[in-house]
N, C-alpha and C positions, 0 to 999 in steps of 0.2 A: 124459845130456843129453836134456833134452825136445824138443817142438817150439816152443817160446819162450825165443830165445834174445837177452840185450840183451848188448852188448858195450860197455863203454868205453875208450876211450885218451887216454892223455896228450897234451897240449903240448908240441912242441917235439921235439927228438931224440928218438929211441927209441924210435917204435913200432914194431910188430911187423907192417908193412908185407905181408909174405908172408903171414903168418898171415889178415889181415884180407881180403887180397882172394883167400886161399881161403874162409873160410866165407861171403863174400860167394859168391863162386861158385856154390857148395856150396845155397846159399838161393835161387840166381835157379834152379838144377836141380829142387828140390823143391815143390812147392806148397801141401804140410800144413807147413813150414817157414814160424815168423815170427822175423825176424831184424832187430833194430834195433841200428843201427851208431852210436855216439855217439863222436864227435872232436873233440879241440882241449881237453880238460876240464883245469881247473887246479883246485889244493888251494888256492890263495893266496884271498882275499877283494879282491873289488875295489875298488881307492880313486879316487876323483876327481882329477885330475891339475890341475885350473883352476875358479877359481871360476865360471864357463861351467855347468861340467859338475855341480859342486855346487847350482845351481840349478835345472838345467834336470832335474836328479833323473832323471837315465837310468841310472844307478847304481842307483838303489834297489829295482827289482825282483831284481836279482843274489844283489845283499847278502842281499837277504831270503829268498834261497831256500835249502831242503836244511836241513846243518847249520850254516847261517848264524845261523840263528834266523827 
């Protein structure tokens, strides 16, 4: 392990709560340490729930990122 470290976790049940707020720890001790903590990430694609939201396109930055296309 280097000293850039990006971490992701899931949505919902199951993360690995101890884990995370050790290497957070761990990152606030060291200061050659870069540690980016990313939570809440879903595999799903998001859909618009109301034609509201289908217009007002706040969806469409989502959709369009990563492996969305």
């Amino acid at each position: 392990m280097g000293p850039r470290l990006v971490v992701g976790a899931p949505l919902g049940i199951g993360k690995p709560n101890p884990l995370l707020n050790a290497l957070y720890r761990r990152g606030g001790r060291d200061p050659k340490l870069h540690l980016r903590l990313i939570t809440a990430l879903s595999l799903e694609r998001p859909t618009c729930k109301s034609e509201l939201e289908k217009r007002a396109g706040f969806l469409d930055p989502f959709s369009r990122r990563g492996c969305f296309g």
